[in-house]
C-alpha positions in Angstrom: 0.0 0.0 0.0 1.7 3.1 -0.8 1.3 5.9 1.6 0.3 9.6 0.7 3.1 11.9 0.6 3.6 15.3 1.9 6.4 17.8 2.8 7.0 18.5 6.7 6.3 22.1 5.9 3.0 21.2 4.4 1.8 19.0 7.0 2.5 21.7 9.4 0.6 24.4 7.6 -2.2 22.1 7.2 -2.6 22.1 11.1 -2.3 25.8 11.1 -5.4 26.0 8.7 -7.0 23.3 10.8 -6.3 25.8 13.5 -7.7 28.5 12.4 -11.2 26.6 11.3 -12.0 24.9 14.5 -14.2 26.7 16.5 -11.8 29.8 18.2 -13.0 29.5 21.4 -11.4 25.8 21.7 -8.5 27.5 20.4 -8.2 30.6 22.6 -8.4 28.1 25.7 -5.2 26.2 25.4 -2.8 27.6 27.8 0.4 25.9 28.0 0.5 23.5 25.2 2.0 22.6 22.8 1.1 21.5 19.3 3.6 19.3 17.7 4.2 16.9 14.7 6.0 13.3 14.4 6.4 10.9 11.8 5.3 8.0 14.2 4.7 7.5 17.8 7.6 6.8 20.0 7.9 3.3 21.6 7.6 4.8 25.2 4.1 6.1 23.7 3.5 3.1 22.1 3.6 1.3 25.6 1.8 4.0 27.5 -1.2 3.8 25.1 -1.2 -0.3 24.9 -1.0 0.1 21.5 -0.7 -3.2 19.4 1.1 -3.5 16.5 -1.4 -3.6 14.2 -2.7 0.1 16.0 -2.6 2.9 14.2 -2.5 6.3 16.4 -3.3 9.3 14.5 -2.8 11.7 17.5 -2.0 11.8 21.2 -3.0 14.6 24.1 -0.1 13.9 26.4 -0.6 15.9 30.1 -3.6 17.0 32.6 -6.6 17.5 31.5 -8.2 20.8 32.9 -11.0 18.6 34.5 -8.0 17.1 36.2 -6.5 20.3 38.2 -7.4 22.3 40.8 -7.8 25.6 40.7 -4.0 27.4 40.7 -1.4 27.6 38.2 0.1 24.6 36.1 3.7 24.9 36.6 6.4 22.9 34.2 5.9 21.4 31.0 3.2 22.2 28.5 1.0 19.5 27.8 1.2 18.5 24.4 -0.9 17.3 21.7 1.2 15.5 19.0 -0.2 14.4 15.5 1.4 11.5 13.8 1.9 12.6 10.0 3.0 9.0 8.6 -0.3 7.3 10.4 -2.6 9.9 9.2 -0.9 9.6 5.5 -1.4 6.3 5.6 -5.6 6.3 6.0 -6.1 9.3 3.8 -6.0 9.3 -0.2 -6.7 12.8 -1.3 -6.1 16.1 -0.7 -9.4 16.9 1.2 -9.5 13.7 3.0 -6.0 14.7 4.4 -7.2 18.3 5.7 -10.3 16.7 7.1 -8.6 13.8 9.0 -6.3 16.4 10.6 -8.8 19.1 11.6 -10.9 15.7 13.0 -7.3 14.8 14.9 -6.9 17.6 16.2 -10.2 18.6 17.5 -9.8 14.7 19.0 -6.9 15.6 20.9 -7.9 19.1 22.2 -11.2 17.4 23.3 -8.9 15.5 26.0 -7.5 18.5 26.7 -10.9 19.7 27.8 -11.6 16.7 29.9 -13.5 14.5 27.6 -13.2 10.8 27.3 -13.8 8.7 24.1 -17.4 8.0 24.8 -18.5 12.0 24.9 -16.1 12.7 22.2 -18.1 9.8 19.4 -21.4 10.9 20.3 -20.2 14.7 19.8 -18.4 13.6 16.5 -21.8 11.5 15.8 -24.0 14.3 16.7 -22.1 16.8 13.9 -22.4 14.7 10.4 
């Protein structure tokens, strides 16, 4: 199966746009994190997620979610939300399906970030097509 290709730098821009299309108020309530991009999850992620090797992981929210702390300041690291550019090349096969899958990642990851599990996140994704 050959896998989509794309330029770092395009990949990258792609999540700006998917930035800037998701709902701004998501957006304008990170604090502290970071948004980055791999090729591929680590093996230490791989582990920490149970992944098997048959798993593909299109993203990861890596930190504490906001429903998770109390009520003063989050000192150290960002949290981070990472999206992994060879797994979501690897499901997509056009242009559009390539924007779409990474605005959906995205939005995915920064749901965590607000505290939501799985379960709330499919029936929100459910609710919008």
């Amino acid at each position: 199966m050959t896998m989509y290709e794309l330029s770092d730098e395009k990949f990258d821009s792609l999540i700006t746009r998917a930035m800037d299309e998701l709902p701004q108020e998501y957006i304008t309530g990170l604090q502290n994190v970071a948004i980055v991009m791999e090729d591929e999850p680590t093996e230490e992620q791989k582990v920490k997620m149970k992944l098997r090797d048959n798993t593909i992981l299109l993203g990861l929210y890596e930190g504490v979610p906001l429903t998770s702390r109390g009520n003063g300041p989050v000192v150290g690291m960002p949290d981070k939300i990472t999206l992994f550019k060879h797994s979501i090349l690897r499901i997509v096969h056009s242009d559009e399906q390539l924007f779409e899958q990474i605005k959906r990642t995205l939005w995915h990851e920064i749901a965590h970030y607000y505290g939501l599990g799985h379960d709330r996140i499919h029936q929100l994704e459910n609710r919008k097509q």
